[in-house]
C-alpha positions in Angstrom: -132.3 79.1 223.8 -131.1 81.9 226.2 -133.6 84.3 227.4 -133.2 87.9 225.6 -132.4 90.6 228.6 -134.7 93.2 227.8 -133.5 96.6 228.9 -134.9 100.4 228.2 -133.0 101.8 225.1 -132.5 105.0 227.0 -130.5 102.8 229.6 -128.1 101.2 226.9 -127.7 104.4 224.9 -128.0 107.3 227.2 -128.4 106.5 230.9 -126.7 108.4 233.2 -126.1 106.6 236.2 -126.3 109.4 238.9 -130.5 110.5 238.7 -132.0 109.8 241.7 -133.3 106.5 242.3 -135.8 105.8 245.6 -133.7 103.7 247.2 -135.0 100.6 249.8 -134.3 101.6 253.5 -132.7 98.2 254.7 -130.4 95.5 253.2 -131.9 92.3 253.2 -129.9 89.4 255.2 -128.8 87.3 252.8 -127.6 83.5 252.8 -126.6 80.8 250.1 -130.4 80.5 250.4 -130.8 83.2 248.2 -128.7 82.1 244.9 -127.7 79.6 243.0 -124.1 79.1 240.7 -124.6 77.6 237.2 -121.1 76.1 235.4 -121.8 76.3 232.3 -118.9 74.3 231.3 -119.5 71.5 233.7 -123.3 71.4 233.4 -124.2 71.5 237.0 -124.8 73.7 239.9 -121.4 75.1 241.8 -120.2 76.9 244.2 -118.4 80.5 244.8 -115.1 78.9 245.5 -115.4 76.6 242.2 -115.1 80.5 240.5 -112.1 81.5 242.5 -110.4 78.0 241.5 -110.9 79.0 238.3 -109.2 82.0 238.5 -105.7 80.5 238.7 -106.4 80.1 234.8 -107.7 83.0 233.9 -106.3 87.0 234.0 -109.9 89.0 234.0 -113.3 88.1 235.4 -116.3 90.0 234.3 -119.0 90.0 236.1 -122.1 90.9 234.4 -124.9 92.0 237.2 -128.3 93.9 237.3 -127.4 97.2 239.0 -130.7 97.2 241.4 -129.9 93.6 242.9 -129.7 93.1 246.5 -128.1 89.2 246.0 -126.1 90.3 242.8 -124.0 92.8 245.0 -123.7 90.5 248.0 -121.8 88.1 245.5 -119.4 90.3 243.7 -119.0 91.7 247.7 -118.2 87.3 248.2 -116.4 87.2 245.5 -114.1 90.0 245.6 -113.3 88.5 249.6 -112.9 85.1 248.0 -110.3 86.3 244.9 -108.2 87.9 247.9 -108.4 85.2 250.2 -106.8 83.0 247.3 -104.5 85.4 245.3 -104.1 88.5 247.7 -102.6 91.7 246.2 -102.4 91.0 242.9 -106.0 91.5 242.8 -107.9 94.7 241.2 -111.5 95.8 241.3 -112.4 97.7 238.3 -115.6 99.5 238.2 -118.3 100.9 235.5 -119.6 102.9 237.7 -116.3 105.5 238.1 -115.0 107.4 234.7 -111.5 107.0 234.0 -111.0 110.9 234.4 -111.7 110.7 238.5 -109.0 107.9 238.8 -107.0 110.2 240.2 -109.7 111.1 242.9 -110.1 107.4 243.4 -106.9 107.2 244.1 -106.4 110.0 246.9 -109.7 108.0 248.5 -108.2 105.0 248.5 -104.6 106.2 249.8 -106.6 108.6 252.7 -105.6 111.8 251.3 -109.6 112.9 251.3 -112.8 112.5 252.9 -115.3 110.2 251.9 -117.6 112.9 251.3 -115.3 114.6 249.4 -114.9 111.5 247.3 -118.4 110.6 246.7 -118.9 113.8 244.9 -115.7 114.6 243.5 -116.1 111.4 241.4 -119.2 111.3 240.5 -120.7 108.5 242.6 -123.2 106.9 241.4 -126.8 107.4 243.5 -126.5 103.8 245.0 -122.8 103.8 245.5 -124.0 102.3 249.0 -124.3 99.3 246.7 -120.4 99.4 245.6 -119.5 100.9 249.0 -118.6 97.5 250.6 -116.2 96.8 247.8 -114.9 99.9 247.8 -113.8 100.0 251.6 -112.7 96.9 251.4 -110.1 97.3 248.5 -109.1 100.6 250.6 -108.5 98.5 253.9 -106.5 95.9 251.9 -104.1 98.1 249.8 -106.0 97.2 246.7 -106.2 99.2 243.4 -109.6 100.4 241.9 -109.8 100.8 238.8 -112.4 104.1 237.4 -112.7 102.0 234.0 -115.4 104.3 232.2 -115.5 106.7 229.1 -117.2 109.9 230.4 -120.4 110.2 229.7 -120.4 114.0 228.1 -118.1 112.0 225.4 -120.2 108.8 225.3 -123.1 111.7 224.8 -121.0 113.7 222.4 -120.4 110.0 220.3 -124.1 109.4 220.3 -124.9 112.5 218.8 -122.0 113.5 216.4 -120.7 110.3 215.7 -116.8 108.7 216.2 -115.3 111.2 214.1 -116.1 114.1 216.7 -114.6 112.1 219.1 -110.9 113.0 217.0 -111.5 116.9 217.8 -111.1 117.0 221.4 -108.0 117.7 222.7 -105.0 115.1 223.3 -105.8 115.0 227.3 -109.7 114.9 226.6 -108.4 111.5 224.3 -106.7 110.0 227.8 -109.8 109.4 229.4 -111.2 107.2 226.7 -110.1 104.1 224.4 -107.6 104.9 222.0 -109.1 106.4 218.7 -110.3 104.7 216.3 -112.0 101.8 218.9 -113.9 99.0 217.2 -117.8 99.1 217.2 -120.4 96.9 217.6 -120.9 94.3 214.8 -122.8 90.8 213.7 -124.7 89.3 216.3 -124.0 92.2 219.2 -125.3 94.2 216.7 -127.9 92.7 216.1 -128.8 92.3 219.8 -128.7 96.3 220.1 -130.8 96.6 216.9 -133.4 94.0 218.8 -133.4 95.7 221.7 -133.7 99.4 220.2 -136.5 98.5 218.1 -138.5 96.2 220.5 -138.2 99.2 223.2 -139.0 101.8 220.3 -142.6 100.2 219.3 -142.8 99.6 223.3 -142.8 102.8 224.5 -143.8 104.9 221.7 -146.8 102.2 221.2 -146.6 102.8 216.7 -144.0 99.5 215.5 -143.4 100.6 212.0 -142.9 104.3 212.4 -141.1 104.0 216.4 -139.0 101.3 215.4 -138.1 102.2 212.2 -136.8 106.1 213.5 -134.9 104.5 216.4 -133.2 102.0 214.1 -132.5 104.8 212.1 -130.2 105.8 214.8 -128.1 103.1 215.0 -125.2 104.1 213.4 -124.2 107.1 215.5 -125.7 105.6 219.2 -123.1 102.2 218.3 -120.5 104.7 218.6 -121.6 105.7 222.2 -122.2 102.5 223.3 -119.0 101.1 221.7 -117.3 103.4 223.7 -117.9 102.4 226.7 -117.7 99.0 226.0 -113.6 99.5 224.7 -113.2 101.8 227.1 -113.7 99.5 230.1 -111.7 96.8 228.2 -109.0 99.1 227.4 -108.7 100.3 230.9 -108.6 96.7 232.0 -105.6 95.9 230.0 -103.8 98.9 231.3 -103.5 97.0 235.0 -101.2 94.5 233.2 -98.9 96.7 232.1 -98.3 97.8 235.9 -98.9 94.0 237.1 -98.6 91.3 235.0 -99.8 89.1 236.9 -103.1 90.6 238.5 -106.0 88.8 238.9 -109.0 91.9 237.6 -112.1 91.7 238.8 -114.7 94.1 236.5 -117.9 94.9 237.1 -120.3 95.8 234.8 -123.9 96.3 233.7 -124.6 93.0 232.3 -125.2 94.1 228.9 -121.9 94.8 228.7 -120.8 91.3 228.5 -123.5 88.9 228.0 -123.2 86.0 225.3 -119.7 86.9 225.4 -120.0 90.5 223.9 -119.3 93.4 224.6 -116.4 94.0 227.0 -115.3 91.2 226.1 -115.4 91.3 222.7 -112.9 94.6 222.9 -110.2 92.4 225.5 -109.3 90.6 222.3 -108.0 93.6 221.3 -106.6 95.4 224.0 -105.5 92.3 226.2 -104.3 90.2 224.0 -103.2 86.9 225.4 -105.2 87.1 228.7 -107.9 85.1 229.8 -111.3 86.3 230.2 -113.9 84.4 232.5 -117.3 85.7 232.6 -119.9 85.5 235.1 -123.8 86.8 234.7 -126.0 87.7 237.6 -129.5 87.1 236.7 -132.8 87.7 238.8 -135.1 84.7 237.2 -139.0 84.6 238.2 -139.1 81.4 238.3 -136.2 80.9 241.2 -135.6 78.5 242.7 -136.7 76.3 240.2 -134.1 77.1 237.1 -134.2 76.1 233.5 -130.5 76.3 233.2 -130.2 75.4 229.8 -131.7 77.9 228.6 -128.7 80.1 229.6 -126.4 78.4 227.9 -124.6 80.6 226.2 -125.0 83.7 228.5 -121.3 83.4 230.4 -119.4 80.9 231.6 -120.7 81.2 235.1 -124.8 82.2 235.6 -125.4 83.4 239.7 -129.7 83.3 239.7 -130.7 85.7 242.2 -133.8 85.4 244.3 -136.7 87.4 242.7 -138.1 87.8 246.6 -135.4 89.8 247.6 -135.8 93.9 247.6 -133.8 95.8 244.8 -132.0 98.3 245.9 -133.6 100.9 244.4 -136.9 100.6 242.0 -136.1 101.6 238.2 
């Protein structure tokens, strides 16, 4: 049985990605030392260019990481080198951590209209962009695009606490930088996931089961609609590279929340990408590395990356 991925309800429902974390000094030096590649399809241990091989059958890889780990970032950095060593331009980065509405910004980065500075603050870069910087500055030197796939969060917020129907009053350009209205939300066993989750954190931190757990299920309805949203909004920014570039090869990170057991994200490309192939890849930080029970991850993604425990987050939570 797959291990549940405990995270703070405020972090699935309300987190905003740009409060200060206390960030560690150094990057470690990493090496193939340091992880380890579980297929799930072929039931054994693999390697990062088994993924890219893959790739020549699929459209869209999510990759699912922790956003504090130092090995989960060196292997989307690998990967994203790896994707464009095999298929070149036709590959995109798409990103969580930009809103859709700085995609313009994004872009005058990327093209060298604007300082880095400027860029950084302009689009709301998250407080450990150094972690994304890599990728970033890569897909700059190599003419690639980078895609700002997230719903902003004043709208996310504004779902949370009013519900989807509020979402219909803004105006028609507010409605460009999210999924098309009405989006799909959270049901059977994602739901259920969120409704673990919310009440295990609620008796958690509030210490009273009954009475914590039963208030914050009580919000369900209306904090679904928040996280929905940026679940369909990713996707639906996803499938929008296809209509410039058939043929790309989409890269997508993501918190791993976001896509785990097949959820999620990729739950909302059935919808708004019909017909293309979705690979999915978890990065997990396992206690008990290097020895792995895989099996009990069997059903997490098609591709599980266990990071070493012993390496230093980038920043402590």
């Amino acid at each position: 049985m797959k291990k549940l991925f405990l995270i703070t309800c405020s972090t699935i429902l309300f987190c905003i990605a740009t409060i200060g974390f206390a960030q560690t000094a150094e990057k470690p030096q990493l090496s193939d030392k340091n992880y380890k590649i579980y297929s799930v399809k072929q039931n054994k241990e693999v390697t990062l260019d088994d993924i890219v091989n893959d790739m020549k059958d699929y459209d869209i890889v999510l990759f699912g990481e922790e956003h504090n780990d130092s090995v989960g970032h060196y292997m989307e950095m690998s990967l994203l080198e790896h994707l464009f060593a095999k298929y070149g331009s036709s590959v995109v980065l798409s990103m969580e951590m930009f809103e859709r509405n700085v995609q313009p910004i994004v872009d005058e980065y990327l093209n060298g209209f604007i300082k880095e500075s400027h860029f950084k603050k302009d689009a709301i870069a998250w407080s450990n962009y150094r972690d994304y910087r890599p990728m970033v500055e890569f897909s700059k030197a190599k003419g690639l695009k980078v895609m700002a796939a997230n719903a902003s969060m004043r709208y996310v917020s504004l779902a949370n606490r009013k519900g989807v129907k509020e979402l219909e009053k803004l105006s028609p350009e507010a409605k460009t930088w999210m999924a098309p209205l009405p989006y799909d939300t959270a049901t059977g066993k994602y739901y259920e996931k969120l409704r673990e989750i919310m009440g295990y954190n609620a008796a958690n931190n509030h210490g009273d089961t009954s009475q914590a757990a039963l208030a914050m299920l009580s919000m369900m309805p209306k904090s679904l609609a928040g996280h929905s949203l940026w679940d369909a909004t990713m996707a639906y920014s996803i499938s929008t590279v296809f209509a410039k570039t058939s043929t790309a090869k989409v890269l997508h990170l993501n918190g791993r929340f976001h896509s785990d057991d097949h959820f999620g994200v990729f739950q909302q490309l059935q919808k708004y990408a019909k017909g293309k192939k979705v690979l999915t890849i978890s990065s997990v930080s396992d206690k008990e590395y290097p020895k792995i029970d895989f099996k009990s991850y069997s059903e997490l993604a098609d591709y599980i990356i266990f990071t070493d425990p012993n390496i230093p987050k980038t920043y402590k939570q």
